[in-house]
C-alpha angles and dihedrals in degrees: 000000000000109000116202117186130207122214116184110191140166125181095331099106097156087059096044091054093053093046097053087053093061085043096056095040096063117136093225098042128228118253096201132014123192117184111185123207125216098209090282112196093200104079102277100127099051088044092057084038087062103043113101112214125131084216102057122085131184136219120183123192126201097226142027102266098171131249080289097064101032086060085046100056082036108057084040101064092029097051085048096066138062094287122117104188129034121205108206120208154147124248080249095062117107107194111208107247081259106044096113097034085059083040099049081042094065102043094065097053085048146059102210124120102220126041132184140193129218115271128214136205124189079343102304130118098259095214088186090073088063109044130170119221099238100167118032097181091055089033086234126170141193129200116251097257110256094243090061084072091067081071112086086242152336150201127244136151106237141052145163127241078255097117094335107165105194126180121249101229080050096056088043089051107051091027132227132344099261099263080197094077093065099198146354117029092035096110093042093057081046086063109040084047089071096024089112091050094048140339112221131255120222111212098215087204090057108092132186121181104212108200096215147128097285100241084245091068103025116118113287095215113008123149092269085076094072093060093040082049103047086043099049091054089052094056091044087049086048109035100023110112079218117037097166088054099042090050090053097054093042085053091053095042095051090046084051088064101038085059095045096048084043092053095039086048086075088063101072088235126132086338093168090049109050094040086061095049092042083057089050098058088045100054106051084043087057076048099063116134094359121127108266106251097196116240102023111223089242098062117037115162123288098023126117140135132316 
């Protein structure tokens, strides 16, 4: 078995570093390694331009295209070429020195065509990584319970590209992750696009530490919503068994918010806040049934409300 890994960065170069080093200290070592980067502006390019490894590759974008379109332009070269497994990652991701030897192990006791591993964050099991489809109609989820990882592994429906391992006929066979969703769902569209081909098998052995924001403390409303938003609606309009239903409800739910945030805006709390939150709504639903563009103009990364 050939394995290939994906790393998808922008202007995080400590990480990176760090990253590549678990990388590149795997037991079972990696036959191919693509970092894309997403048109940094810290240094990151001329750092991977100097590193010297016959199995790094580099591919530099002009532009920021999001973690969309970075695993886009990844898994396309990377599933071209004589590699038979893709590890998908951030540049946040430590992979455990074992990670791929559990995984490969795996693979071989099992016929399934996407594998994960267990990811941490501060040192706890992070069950938002792992999730199980429960309504199909209201496109609803729910995370695989912490104590399910004691098990050596299980089955669920849907990942994030946190650890994700793919194989490389698969990817050929369902196509590429939309690049038009920028950011956030991706991966979830991703999953529930080759749901009906394999679900996929967490290898409980298999750790990751991801250095990120634990869920518990990350930003409640920030200007990464309105693309989690938008995309979520275009999976529900897309998956759901029951799309006329499932529009309705994600209409009335978001209604429900604009009107809450409206109401609560008289109070003087959180004013900034809410007013963002209230445009963002409104905006993806102004968005409703046109073609996805990618980064929308409005929300470029970094910005928020003040």
């Amino acid at each position: 078995m050939k394995f290939g890994a994906i790393i998808v960065t922008y202007n995080r170069l400590s990480l990176l570093k760090e990253c590549l080093e678990c990388v590149f200290s795997q037991t079972v070592p990696f036959h191919r390694v693509l970092v894309v980067d997403n048109h940094s502006t810290d240094g990151t390019g001329e750092y991977l331009d100097s590193l010297e490894n016959p199995a790094l590759s580099v591919l530099h974008l002009p532009e920021n295209i999001g973690g969309a379109g970075g695993f886009s332009k990844g898994l396309e070269v990377l599933s071209a070429g004589d590699c038979d497994w893709v590890l998908i990652i951030d540049d946040d991701a430590m992979i455990a020195p074992t990670y791929m030897e559990e995984i490969g192990k795996a693979i071989g006791s099992h016929s399934y065509l996407a594998y994960s591993g267990t990811v941490r964050t501060a040192g706890a099991i992070d069950t938002s990584h792992r999730r199980i489809l429960k309504n199909r109609c209201l496109m609803t989820y729910a995370p695989v319970p912490e104590e399910t990882y004691r098990d050596e592994t299980f089955l669920y429906d849907v990942s994030t590209f946190c650890g994700l391992v793919l194989n490389c006929g698969l990817i050929r066979e369902i196509g590429l992750p939309r690049a038009d969703y920028f950011i956030w769902f991706d991966d979830t569209e991703y999953c529930l696009r080759f749901r009906k081909r394999s679900r996929i098998l967490n290898v409980c052995r298999a750790e990751l530490n991801h250095k990120t924001t634990p869920p518990s403390k990350a930003p409640v409303t920030c200007w990464k919503n309105f693309y989690g938003f938008r995309n979520a609606m275009d999976i529900g309009r897309t998956y759901s068994s029951a799309p006329a239903i499932y529009m309705a409800y994600i209409r009335l739910n978001h209604w429900a918010h604009i009107v809450i945030d409206s109401v609560l805006l008289l109070t003087g709390s959180r004013r900034a806040e809410r007013r963002y939150r209230r445009r963002i709504y409104l905006d993806v639903l102004g968005e409703t049934g046109k073609p996805l563009g990618g980064m929308d103009r409005r929300y470029p990364p970094g910005s928020g409300f003040s």
